[in-house]
C-alpha positions, 0 to 999 in steps of 0.5 A, a space after each residue: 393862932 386860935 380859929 373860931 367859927 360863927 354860924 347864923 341864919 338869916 330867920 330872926 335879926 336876933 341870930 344875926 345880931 348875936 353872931 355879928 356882936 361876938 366877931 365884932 368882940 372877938 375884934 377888939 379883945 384879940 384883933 389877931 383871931 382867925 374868925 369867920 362868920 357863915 350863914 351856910 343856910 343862905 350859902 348851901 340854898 341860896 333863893 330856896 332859903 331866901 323864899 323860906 326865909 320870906 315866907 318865915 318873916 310873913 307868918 310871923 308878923 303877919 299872923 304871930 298867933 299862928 307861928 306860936 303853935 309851931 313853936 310850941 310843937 318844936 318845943 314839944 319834940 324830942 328828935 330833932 336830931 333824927 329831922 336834921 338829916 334830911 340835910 346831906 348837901 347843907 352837911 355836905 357843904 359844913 363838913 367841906 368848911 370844917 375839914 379846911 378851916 380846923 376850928 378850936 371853936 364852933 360858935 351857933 347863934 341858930 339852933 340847928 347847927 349844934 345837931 349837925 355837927 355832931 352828926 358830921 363829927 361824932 361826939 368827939 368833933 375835935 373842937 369847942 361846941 358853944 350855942 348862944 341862945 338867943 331868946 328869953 325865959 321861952 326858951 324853946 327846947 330845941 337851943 338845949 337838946 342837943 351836945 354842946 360843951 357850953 351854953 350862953 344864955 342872956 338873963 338868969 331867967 334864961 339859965 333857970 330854964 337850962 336848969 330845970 332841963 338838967 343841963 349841967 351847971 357849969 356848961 351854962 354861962 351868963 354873960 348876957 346878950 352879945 350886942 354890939 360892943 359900941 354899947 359899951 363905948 358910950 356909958 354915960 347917962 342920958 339927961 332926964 326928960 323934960 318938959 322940952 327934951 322928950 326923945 322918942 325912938 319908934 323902930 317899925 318892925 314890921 311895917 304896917 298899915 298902922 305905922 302912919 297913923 300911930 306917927 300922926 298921933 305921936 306927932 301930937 305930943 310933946 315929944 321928939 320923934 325918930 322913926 327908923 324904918 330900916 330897909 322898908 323905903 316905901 314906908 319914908 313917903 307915908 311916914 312923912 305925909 303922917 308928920 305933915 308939918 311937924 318935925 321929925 326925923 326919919 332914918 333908913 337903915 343904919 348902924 347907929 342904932 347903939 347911939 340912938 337908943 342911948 340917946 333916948 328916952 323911950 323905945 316903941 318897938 317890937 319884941 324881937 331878940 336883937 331889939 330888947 336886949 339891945 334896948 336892955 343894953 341901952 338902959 332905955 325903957 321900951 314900949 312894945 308895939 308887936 309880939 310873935 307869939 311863941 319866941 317873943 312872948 319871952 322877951 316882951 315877959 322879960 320886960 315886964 315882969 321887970 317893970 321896964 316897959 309896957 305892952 301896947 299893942 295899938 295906937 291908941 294904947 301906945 300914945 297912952 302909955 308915952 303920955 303916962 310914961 313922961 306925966 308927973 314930972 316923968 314919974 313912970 320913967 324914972 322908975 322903969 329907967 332905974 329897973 331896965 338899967 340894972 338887967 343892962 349888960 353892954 359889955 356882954 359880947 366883949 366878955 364872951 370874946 375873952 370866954 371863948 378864948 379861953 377854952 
């Protein structure tokens, strides 16, 4: 039986999002596969990483400008491999699950993970290396530096970078993003908006003290509203108080996400990895209220340079873009939902299930 490990962490809901959707494939293209899915950061470290990982996420959505000069200084160094050994217990507890579960096949959705295995196995570790960039056309050279046999990348614009840095051709494959499989389960098209039917879909992320007035605003237009505020509950009261009484629907955590976004006509959100592919995947136009400078500027770049959808960074611009998308018979729409719905690649994960069991 074929043996395929995952590995993800838990800095970046993109990294996660791409290994859940590749064992979510590998489940249904050949349910008999022994997979496991880690996050040996979170399990060799366990508070250290969790205060590591809080103190991440602040940085960048508190101050994504800042982040963005970190970024750029990784993609600028070349020894990546010489940092990664400043990690014994974290190889220590890899060398320890590779030594019983004898994969044919190391899967990384996070970039340090290719490093580390060539470190604990020698250039001939005895199994597949494949690393699964998450991020678009800012493709930090940290995912490309190091040994791997192949590299899945989501656009060709992705691949162009892997290109120009030599990578050789036939280690790049592109299969697009491994979103869930559930986005290919529902591949019929929405109805077009109408003057009655105008479906909204605000994703918070992350919260802000913005978050209920741009609902108060949103309120106000024609449109009907979602708002998913994930794991965030303290944002339900004053979300519900910005709706005062007009009628919205308000969505904690949820897996749905593929049905919701199917379901609509207009994403507001930010331009995280998970989130644009997965809007990409959709076929659903995207409004994007947020950017962290450095690995999101590639995916908000992905999105217009396409002319799929707008950067709105305030209030005040994002319900002017929804009155403009929806205005003249829904003109702006039609046309950003024709050019988003050709990037679309739903099956992504279900084809890189059948890839790697192919190698």
């Amino acid at each position: 039986m074929k043996k395929i490990l995952i590995l993800t962490a838990s800095f970046g809901e993109g990294h996660n999002s791409a290994a859940r959707g590749i064992r979510d494939g590998l489940a249904r293209v050949a349910p008999t596969v022994d997979v496991e899915l880690r996050d040996l950061f979170a399990e060799t470290y366990e508070s250290v990483n969790e205060f590591v990982r809080r103190a991440y996420l602040a940085v960048i959505n508190r101050w994504p400008r800042s982040w963005g000069y970190v970024y750029r200084w990784l993609d600028r160094k070349k020894d990546f491999d010489r940092n990664f050994r400043r990690f014994p217990r974290l190889k220590d507890h890899f060398a320890t699950l590779l030594d019983r579960f004898q994969p044919d096949v190391v899967v990384s959705t996070f970039p340090p993970f290719p490093y580390l295995l060539q470190q604990i196995s020698g250039p001939n570790p005895g199994c597949k290396s494949v690393v699964v960039v998450t991020d678009s056309i800012t493709v930090n050279s940290i995912w490309y530096r190091c040994v791997a046999d192949y590299f899945l990348v989501p656009n060709e614009r992705s691949a162009a970078v892997l290109h120009a840095a030599e990578i050789a051709p036939q280690k790049i494959k592109t299969f697009g993003f491994p979103v869930s499989p559930k986005f290919a389960d529902s591949m019929s098209n929405r109805p077009l908006p109408s003057n009655n039917d105008r479906r909204v879909l605000y994703v918070v992320n992350p919260p802000s003290k913005t978050t209920p007035e741009l609902v108060r605003r949103l309120v106000d237009l024609d449109i009907h509203l979602t708002v998913t505020i994930g794991r965030a509950d303290r944002l339900r009261m004053p979300v519900e108080e910005a709706a005062g009484h007009r009628k919205i629907d308000i969505i904690g955590w949820t897996e749905e996400l593929p049905h919701m976004l199917r379901a609509s006509h207009l994403l507001i959100g930010k331009a995280g990895g998970a989130t644009v592919q997965e809007t990409i995947a959709a076929g659903c136009p995207m409004i994007i209220n947020h950017v962290v400078s450095g690995q999101e500027e590639g995916n908000a770049r992905l999105i217009i340079e396409t002319n799929s959808g707008v950067i709105a960074l305030s209030p005040e611009e994002v319900i002017a873009q929804v009155q403009r998308t929806f205005a003249n018979d829904a003109k702006q729409w039609r046309e950003w939902a024709t050019n988003i719905s050709r990037l679309s690649r739903p099956r992504a994960s279900l084809e890189i299930a059948e890839f790697l069991l192919s190698i």
